[in-house]
PDB file of N, H, CA, C and O in Angstrom:
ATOM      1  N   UNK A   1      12.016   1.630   5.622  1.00  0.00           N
ATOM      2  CA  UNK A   1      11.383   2.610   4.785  1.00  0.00           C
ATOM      3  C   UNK A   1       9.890   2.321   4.618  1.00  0.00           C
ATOM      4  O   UNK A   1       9.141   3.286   4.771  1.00  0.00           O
ATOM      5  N   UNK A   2       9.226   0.870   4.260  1.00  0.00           N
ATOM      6  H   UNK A   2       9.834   0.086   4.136  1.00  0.00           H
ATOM      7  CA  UNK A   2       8.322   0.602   4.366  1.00  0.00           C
ATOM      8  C   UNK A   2       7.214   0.944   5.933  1.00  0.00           C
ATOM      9  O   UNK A   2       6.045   1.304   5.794  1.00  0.00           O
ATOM     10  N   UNK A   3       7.732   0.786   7.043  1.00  0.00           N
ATOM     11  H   UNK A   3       8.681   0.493   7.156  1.00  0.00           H
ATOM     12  CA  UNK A   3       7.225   1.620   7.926  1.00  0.00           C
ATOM     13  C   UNK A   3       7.168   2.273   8.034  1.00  0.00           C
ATOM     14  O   UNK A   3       6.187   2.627   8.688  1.00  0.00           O
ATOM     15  N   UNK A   4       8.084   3.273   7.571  1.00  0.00           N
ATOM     16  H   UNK A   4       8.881   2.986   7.039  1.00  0.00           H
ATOM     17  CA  UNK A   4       7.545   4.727   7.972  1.00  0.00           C
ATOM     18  C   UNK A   4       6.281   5.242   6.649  1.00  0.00           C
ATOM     19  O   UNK A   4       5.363   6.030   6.877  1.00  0.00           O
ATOM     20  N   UNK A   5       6.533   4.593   5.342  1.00  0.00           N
ATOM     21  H   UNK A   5       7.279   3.953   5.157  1.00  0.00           H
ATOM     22  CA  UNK A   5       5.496   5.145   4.307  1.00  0.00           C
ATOM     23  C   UNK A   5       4.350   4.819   5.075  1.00  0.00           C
ATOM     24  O   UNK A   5       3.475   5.673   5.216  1.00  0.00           O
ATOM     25  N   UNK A   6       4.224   3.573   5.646  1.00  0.00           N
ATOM     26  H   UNK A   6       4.935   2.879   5.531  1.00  0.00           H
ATOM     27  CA  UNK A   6       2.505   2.988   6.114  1.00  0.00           C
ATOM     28  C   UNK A   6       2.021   3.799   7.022  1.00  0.00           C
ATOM     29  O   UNK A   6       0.862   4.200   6.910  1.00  0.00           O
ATOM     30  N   UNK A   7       3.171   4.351   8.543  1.00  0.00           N
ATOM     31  H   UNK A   7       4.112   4.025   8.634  1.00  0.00           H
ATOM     32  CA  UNK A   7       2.985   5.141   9.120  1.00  0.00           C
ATOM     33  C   UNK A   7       2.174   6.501   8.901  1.00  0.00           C
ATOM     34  O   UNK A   7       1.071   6.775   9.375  1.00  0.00           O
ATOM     35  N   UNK A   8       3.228   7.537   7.813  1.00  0.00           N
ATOM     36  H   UNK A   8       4.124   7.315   7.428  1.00  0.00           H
ATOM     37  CA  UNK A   8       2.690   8.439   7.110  1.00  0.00           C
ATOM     38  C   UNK A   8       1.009   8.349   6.787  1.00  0.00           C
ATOM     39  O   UNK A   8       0.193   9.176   7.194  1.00  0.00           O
ATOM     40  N   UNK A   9       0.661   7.032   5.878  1.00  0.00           N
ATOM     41  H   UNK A   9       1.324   6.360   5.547  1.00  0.00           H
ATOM     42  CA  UNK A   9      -0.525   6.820   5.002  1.00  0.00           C
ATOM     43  C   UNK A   9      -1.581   6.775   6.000  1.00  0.00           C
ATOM     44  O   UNK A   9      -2.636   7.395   5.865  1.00  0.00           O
ATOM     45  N   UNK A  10      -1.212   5.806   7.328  1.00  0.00           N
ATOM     46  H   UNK A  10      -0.354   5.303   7.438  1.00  0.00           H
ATOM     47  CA  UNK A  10      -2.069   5.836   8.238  1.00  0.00           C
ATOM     48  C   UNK A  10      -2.815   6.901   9.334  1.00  0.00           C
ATOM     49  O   UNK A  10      -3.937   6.809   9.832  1.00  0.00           O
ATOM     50  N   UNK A  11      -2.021   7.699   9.478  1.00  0.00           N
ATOM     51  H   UNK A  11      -1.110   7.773   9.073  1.00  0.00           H
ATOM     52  CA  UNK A  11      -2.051   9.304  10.406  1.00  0.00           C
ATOM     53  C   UNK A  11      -2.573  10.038   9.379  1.00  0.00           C
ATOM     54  O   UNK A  11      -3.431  10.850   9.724  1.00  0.00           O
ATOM     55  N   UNK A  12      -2.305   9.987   8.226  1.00  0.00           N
ATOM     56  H   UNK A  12      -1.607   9.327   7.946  1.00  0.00           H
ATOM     57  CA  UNK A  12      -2.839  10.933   7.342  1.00  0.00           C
ATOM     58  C   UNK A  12      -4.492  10.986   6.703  1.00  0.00           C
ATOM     59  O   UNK A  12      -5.224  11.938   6.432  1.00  0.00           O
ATOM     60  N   UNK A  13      -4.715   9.224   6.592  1.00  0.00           N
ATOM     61  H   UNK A  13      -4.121   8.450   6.812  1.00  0.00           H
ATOM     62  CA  UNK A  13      -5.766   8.631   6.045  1.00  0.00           C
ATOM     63  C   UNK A  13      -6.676   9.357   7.396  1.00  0.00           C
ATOM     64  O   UNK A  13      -7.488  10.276   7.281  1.00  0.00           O
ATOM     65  N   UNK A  14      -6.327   8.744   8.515  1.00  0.00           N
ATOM     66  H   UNK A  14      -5.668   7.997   8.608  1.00  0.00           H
ATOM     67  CA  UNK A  14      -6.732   9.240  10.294  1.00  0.00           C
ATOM     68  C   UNK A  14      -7.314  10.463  10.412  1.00  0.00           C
ATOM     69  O   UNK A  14      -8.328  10.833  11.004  1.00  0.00           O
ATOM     70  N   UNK A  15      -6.555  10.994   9.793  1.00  0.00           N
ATOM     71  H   UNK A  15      -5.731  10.693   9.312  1.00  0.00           H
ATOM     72  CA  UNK A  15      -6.644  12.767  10.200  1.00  0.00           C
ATOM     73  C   UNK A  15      -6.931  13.164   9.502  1.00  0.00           C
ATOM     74  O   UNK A  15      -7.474  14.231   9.787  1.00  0.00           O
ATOM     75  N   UNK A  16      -6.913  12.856   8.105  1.00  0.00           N
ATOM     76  H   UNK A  16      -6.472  11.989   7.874  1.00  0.00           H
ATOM     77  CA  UNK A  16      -7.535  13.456   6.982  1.00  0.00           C
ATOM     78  C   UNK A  16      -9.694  13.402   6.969  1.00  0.00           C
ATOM     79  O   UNK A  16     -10.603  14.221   7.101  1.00  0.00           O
ATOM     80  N   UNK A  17      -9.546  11.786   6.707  1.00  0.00           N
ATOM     81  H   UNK A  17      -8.807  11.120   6.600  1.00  0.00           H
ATOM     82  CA  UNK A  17     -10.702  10.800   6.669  1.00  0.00           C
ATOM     83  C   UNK A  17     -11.760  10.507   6.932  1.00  0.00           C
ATOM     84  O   UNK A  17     -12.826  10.290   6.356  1.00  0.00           O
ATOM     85  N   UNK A  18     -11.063  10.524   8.631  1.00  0.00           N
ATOM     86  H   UNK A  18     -10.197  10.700   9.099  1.00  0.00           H
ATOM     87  CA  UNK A  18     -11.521   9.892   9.748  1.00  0.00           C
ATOM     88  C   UNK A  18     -11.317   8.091   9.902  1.00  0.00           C
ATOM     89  O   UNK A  18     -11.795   7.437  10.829  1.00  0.00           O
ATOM     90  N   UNK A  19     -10.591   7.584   8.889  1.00  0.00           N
ATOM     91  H   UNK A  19     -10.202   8.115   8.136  1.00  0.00           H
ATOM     92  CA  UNK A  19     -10.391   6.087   8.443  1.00  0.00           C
ATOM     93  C   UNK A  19      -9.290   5.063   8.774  1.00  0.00           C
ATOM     94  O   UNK A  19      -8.254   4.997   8.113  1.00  0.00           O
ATOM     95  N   UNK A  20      -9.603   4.131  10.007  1.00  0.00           N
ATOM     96  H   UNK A  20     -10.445   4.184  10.545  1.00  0.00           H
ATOM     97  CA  UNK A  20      -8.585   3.748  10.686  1.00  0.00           C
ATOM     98  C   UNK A  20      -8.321   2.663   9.755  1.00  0.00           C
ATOM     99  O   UNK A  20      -9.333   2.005   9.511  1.00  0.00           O
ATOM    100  N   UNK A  21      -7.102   2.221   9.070  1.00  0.00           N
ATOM    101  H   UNK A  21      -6.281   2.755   9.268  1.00  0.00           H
ATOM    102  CA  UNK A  21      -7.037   0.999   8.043  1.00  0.00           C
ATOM    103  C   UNK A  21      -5.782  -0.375   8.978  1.00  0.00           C
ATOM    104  O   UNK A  21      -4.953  -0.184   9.868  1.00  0.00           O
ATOM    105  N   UNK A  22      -6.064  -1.273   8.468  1.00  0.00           N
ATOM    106  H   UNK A  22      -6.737  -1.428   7.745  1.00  0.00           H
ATOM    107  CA  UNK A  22      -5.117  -2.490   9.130  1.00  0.00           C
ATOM    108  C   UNK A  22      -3.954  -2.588   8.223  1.00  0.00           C
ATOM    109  O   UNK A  22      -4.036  -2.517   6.997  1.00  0.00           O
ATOM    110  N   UNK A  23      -2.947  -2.741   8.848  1.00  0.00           N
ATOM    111  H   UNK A  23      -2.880  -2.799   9.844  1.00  0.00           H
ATOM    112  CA  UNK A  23      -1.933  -3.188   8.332  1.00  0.00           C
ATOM    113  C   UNK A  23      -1.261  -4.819   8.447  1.00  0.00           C
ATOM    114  O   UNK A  23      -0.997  -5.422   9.488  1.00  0.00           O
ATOM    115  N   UNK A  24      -1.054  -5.391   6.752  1.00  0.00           N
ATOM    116  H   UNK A  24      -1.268  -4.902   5.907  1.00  0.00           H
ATOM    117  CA  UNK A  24      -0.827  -6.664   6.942  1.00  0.00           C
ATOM    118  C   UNK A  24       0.234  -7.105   6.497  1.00  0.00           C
ATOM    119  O   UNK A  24       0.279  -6.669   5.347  1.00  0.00           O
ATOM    120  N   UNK A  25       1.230  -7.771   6.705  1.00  0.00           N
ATOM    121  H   UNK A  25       1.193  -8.126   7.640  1.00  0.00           H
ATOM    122  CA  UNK A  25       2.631  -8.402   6.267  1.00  0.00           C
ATOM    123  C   UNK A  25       3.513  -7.456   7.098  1.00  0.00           C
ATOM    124  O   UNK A  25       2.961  -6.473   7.592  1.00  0.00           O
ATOM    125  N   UNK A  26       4.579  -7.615   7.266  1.00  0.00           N
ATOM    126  H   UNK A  26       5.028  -8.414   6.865  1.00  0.00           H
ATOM    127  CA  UNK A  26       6.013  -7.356   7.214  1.00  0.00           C
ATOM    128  C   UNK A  26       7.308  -6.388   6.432  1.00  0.00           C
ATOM    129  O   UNK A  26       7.970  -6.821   5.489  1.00  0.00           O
ATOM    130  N   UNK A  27       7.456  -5.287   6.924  1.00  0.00           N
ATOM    131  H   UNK A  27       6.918  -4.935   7.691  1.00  0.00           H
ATOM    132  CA  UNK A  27       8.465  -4.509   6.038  1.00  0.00           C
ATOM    133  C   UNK A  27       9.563  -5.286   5.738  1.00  0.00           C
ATOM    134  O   UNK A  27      10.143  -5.167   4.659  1.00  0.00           O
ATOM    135  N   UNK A  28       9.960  -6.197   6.722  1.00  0.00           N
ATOM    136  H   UNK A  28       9.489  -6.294   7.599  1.00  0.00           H
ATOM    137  CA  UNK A  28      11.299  -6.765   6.176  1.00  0.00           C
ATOM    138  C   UNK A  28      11.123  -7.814   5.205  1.00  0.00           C
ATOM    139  O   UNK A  28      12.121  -8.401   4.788  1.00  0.00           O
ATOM    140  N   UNK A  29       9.590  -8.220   4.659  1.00  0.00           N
ATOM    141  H   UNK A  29       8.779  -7.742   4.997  1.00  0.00           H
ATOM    142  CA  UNK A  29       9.453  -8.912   3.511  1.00  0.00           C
ATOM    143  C   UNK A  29       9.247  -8.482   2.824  1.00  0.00           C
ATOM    144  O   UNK A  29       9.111  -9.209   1.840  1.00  0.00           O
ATOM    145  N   UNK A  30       9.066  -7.318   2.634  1.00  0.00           N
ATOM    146  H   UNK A  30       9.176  -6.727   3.434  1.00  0.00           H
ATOM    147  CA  UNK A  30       9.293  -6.338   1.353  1.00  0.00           C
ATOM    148  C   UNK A  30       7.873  -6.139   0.766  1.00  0.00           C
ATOM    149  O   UNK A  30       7.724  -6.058  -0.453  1.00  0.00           O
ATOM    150  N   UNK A  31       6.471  -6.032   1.920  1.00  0.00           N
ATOM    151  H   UNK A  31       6.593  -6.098   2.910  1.00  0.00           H
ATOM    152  CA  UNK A  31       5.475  -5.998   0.939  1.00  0.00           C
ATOM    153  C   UNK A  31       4.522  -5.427   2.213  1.00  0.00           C
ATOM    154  O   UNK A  31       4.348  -6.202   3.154  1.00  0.00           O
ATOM    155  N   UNK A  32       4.000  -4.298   2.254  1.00  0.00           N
ATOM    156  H   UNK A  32       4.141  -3.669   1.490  1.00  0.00           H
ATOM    157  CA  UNK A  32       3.084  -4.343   3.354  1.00  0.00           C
ATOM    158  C   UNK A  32       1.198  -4.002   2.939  1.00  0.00           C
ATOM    159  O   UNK A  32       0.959  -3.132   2.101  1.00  0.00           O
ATOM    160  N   UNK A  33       0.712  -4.318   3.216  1.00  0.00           N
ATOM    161  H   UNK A  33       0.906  -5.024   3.897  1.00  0.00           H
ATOM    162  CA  UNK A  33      -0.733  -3.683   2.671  1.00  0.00           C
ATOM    163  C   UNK A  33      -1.968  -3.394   4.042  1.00  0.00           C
ATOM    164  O   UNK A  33      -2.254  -4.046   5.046  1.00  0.00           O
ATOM    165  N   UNK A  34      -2.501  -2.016   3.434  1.00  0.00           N
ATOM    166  H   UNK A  34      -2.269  -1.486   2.618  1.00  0.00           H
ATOM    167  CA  UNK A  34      -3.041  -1.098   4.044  1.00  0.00           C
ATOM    168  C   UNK A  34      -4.460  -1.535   4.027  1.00  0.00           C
ATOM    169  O   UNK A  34      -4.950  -1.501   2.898  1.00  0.00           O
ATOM    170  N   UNK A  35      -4.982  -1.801   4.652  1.00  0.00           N
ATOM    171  H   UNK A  35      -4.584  -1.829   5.569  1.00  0.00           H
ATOM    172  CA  UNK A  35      -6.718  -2.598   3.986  1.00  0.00           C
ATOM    173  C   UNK A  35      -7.707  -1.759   4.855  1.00  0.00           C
ATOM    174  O   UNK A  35      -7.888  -1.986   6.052  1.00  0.00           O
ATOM    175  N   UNK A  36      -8.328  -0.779   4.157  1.00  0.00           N
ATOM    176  H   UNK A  36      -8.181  -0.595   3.185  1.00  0.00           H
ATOM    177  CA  UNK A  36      -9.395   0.139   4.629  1.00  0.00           C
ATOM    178  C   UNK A  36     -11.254   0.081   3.691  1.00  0.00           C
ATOM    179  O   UNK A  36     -12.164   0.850   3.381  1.00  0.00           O
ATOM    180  N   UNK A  37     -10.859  -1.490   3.595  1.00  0.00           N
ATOM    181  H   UNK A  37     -10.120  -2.114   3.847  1.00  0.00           H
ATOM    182  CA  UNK A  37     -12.363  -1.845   3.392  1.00  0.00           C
ATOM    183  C   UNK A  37     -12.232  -1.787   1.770  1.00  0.00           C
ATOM    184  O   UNK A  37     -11.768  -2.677   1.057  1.00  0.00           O
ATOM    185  N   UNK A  38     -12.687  -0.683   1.408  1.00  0.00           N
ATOM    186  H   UNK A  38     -13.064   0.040   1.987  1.00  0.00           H
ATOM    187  CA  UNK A  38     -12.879  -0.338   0.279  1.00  0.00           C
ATOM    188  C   UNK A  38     -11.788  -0.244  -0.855  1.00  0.00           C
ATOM    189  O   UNK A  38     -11.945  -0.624  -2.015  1.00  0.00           O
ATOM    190  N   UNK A  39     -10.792   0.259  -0.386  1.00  0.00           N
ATOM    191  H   UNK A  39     -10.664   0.568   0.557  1.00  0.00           H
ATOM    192  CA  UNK A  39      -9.360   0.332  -0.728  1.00  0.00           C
ATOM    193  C   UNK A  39      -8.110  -0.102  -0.052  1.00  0.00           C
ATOM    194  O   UNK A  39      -7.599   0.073   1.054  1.00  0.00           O
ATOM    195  N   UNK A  40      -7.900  -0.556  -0.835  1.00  0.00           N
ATOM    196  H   UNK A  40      -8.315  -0.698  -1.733  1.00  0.00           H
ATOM    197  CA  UNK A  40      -6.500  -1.235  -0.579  1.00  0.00           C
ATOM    198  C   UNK A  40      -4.877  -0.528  -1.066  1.00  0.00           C
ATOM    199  O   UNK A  40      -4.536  -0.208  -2.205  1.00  0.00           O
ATOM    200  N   UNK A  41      -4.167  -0.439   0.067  1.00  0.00           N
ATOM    201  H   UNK A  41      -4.445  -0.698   0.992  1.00  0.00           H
ATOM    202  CA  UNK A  41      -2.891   0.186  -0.554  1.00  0.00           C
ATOM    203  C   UNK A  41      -1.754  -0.673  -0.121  1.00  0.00           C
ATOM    204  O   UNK A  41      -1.509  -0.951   1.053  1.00  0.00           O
ATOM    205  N   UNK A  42      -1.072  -1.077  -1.173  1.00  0.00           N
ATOM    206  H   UNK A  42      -1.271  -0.852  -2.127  1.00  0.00           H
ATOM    207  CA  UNK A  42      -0.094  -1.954  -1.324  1.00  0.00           C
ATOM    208  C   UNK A  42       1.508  -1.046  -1.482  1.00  0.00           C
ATOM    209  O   UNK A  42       1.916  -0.409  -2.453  1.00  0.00           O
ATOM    210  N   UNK A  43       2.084  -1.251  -0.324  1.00  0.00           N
ATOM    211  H   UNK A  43       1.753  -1.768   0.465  1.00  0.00           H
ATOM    212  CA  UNK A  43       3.619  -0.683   0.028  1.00  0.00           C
ATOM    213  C   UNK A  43       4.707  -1.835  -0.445  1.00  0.00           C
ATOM    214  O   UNK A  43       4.714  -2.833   0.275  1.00  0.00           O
ATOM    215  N   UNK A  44       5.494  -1.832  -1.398  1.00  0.00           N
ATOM    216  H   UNK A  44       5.489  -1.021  -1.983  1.00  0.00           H
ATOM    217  CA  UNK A  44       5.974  -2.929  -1.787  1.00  0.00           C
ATOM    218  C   UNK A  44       7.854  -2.257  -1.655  1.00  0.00           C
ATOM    219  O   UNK A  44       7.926  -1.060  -1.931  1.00  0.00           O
ATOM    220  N   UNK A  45       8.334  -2.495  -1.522  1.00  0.00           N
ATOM    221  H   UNK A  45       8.275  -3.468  -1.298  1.00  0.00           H
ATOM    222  CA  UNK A  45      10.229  -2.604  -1.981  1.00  0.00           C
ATOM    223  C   UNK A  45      10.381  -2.704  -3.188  1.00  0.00           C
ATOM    224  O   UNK A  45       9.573  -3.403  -3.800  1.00  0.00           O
ATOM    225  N   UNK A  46      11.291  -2.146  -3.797  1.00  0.00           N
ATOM    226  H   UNK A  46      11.948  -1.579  -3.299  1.00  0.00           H
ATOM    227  CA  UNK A  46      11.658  -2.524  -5.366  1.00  0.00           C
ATOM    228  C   UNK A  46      11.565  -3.935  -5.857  1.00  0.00           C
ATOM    229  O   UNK A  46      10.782  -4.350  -6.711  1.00  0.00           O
ATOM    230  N   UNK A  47      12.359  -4.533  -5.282  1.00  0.00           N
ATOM    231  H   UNK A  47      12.995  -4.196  -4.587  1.00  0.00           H
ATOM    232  CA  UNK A  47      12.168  -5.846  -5.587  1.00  0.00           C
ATOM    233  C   UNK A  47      11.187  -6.719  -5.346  1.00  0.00           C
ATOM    234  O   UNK A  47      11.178  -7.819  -5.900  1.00  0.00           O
ATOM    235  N   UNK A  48      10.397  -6.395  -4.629  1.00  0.00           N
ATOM    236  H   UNK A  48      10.405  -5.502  -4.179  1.00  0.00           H
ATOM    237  CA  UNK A  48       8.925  -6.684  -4.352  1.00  0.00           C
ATOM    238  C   UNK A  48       8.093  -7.137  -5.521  1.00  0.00           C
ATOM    239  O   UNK A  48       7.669  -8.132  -6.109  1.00  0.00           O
ATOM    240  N   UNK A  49       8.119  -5.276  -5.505  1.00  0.00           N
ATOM    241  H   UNK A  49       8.464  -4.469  -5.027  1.00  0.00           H
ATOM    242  CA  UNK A  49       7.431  -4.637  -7.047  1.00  0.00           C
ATOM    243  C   UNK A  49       7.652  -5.110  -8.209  1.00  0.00           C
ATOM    244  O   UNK A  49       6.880  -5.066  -9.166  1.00  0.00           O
ATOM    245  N   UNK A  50       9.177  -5.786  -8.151  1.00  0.00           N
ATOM    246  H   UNK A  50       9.804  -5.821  -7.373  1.00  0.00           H
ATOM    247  CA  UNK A  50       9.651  -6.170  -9.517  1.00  0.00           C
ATOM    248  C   UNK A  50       8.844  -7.480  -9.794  1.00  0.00           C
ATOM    249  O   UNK A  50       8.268  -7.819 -10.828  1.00  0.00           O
ATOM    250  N   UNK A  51       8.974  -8.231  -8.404  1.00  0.00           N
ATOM    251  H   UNK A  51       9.442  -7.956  -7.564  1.00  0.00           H
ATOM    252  CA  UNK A  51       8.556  -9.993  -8.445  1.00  0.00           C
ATOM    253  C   UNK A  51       7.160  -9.963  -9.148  1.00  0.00           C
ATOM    254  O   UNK A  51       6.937 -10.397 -10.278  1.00  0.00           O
ATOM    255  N   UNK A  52       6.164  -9.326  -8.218  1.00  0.00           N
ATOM    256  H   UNK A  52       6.345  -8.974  -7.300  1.00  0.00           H
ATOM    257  CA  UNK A  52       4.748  -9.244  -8.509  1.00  0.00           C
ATOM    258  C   UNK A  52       4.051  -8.870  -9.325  1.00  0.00           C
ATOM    259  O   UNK A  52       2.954  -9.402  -9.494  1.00  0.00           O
ATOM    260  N   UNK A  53       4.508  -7.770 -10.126  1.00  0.00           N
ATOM    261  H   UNK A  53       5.399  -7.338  -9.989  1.00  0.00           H
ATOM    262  CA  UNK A  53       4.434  -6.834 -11.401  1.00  0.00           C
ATOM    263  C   UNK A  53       2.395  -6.654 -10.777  1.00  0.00           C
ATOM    264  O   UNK A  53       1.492  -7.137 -11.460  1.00  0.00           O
ATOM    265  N   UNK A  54       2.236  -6.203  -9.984  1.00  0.00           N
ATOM    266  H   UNK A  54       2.970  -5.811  -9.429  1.00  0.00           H
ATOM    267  CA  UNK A  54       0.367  -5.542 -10.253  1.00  0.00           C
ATOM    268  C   UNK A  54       0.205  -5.202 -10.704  1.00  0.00           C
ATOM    269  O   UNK A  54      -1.019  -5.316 -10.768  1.00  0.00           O
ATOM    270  N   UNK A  55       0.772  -4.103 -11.975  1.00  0.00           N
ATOM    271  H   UNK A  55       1.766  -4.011 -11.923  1.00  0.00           H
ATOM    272  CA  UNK A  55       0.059  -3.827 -12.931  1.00  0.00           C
ATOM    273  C   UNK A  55      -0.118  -4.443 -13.744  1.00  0.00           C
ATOM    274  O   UNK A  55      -1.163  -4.320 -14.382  1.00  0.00           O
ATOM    275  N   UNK A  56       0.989  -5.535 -14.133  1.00  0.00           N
ATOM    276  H   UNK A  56       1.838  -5.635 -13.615  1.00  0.00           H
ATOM    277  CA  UNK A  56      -0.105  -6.325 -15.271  1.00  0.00           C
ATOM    278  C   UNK A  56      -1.019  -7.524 -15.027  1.00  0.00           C
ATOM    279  O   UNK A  56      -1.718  -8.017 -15.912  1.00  0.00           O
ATOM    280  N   UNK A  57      -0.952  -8.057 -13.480  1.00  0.00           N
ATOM    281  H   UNK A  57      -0.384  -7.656 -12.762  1.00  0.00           H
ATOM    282  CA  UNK A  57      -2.077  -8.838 -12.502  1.00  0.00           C
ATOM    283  C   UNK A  57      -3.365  -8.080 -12.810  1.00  0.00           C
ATOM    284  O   UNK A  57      -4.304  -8.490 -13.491  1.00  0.00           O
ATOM    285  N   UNK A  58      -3.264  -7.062 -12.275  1.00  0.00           N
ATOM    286  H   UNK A  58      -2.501  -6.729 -11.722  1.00  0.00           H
ATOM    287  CA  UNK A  58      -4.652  -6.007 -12.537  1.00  0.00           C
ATOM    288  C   UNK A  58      -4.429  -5.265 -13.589  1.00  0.00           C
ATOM    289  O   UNK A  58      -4.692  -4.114 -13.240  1.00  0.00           O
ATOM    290  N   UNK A  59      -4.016  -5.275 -14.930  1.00  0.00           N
ATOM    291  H   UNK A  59      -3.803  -6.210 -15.214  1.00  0.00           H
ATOM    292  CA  UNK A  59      -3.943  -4.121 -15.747  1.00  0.00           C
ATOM    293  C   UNK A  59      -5.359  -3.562 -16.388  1.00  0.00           C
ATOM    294  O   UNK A  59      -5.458  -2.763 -17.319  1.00  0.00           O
ATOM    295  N   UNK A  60      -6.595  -4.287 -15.534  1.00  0.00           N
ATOM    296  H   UNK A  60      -6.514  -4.936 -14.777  1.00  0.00           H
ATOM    297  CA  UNK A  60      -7.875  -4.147 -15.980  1.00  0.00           C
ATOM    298  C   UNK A  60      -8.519  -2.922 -15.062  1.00  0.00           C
ATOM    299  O   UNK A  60      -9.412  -2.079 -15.150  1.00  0.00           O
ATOM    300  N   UNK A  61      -7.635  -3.303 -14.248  1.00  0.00           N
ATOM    301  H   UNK A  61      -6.911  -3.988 -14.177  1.00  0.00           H
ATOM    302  CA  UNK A  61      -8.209  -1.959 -13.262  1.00  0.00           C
ATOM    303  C   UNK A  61      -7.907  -0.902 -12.841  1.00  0.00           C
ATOM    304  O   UNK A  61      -6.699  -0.681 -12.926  1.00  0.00           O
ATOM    305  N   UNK A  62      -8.533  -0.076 -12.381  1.00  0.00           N
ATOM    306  H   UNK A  62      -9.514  -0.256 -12.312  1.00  0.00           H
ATOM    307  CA  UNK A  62      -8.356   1.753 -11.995  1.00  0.00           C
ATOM    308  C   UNK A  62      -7.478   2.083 -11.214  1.00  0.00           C
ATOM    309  O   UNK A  62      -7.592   1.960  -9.995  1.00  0.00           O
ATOM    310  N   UNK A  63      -6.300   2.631 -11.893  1.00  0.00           N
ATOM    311  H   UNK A  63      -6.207   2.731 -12.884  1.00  0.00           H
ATOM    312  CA  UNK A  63      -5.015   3.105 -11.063  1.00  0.00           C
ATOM    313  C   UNK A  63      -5.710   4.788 -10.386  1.00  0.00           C
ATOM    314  O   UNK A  63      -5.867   5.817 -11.044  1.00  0.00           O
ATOM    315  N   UNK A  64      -5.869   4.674  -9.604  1.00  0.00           N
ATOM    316  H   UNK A  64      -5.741   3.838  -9.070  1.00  0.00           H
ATOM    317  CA  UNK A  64      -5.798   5.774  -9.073  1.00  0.00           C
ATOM    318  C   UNK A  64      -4.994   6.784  -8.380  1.00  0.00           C
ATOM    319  O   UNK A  64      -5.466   7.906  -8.202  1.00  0.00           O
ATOM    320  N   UNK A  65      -3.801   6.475  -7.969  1.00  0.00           N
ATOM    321  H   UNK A  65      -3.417   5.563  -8.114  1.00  0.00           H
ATOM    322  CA  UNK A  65      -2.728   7.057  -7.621  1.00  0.00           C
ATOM    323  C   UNK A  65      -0.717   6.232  -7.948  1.00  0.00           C
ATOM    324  O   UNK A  65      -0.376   5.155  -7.457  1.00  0.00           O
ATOM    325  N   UNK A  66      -0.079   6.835  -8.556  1.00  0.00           N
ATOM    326  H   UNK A  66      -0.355   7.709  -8.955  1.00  0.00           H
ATOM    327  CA  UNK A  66       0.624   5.833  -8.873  1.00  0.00           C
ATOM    328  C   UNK A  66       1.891   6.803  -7.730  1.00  0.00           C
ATOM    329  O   UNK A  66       2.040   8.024  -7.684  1.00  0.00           O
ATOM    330  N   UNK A  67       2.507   5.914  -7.065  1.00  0.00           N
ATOM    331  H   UNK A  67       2.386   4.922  -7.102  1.00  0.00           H
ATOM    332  CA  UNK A  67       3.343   7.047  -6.673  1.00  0.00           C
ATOM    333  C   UNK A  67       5.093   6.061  -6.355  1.00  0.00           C
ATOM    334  O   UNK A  67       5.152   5.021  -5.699  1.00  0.00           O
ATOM    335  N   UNK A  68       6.120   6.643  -6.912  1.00  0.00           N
ATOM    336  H   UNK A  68       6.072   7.488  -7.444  1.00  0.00           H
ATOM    337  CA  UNK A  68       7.352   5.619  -7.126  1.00  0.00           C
ATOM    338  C   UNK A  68       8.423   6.910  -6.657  1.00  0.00           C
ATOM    339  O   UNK A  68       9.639   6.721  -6.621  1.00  0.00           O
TER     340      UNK A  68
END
């Protein structure tokens, strides 16, 4: 599932943009991230999400899209 969301984000960012972003980690570790310089998008698994909690790591900073 995690591949295909990054997939999606990436063709879209692409075609939308013009913004080719890297992809780093592993879907089957349950965490993948999108790194396009400026922004960063973090694809996590439930349980991922649960371990790491980012929002309250960063609860200082600008959510700009929340999407679950």
């Amino acid at each position: 599932m995690l591949d295909a969301l990054a997939k999606g984000v990436l063709e879209a960012t692409k075609q939308e943009h013009k913004k080719k972003g890297r992809v780093e980690g592993r879907a089957e570790e349950g965490w993948l991230v999108l790194d396009y310089g400026d922004v960063v998008v973090h694809l996590f698994s439930p349980d991922m999400r649960e371990y790491y909690d980012l929002e309250e790591l960063w609860s200082d900073g600008k959510i700009l899209l929340r999407m679950q």
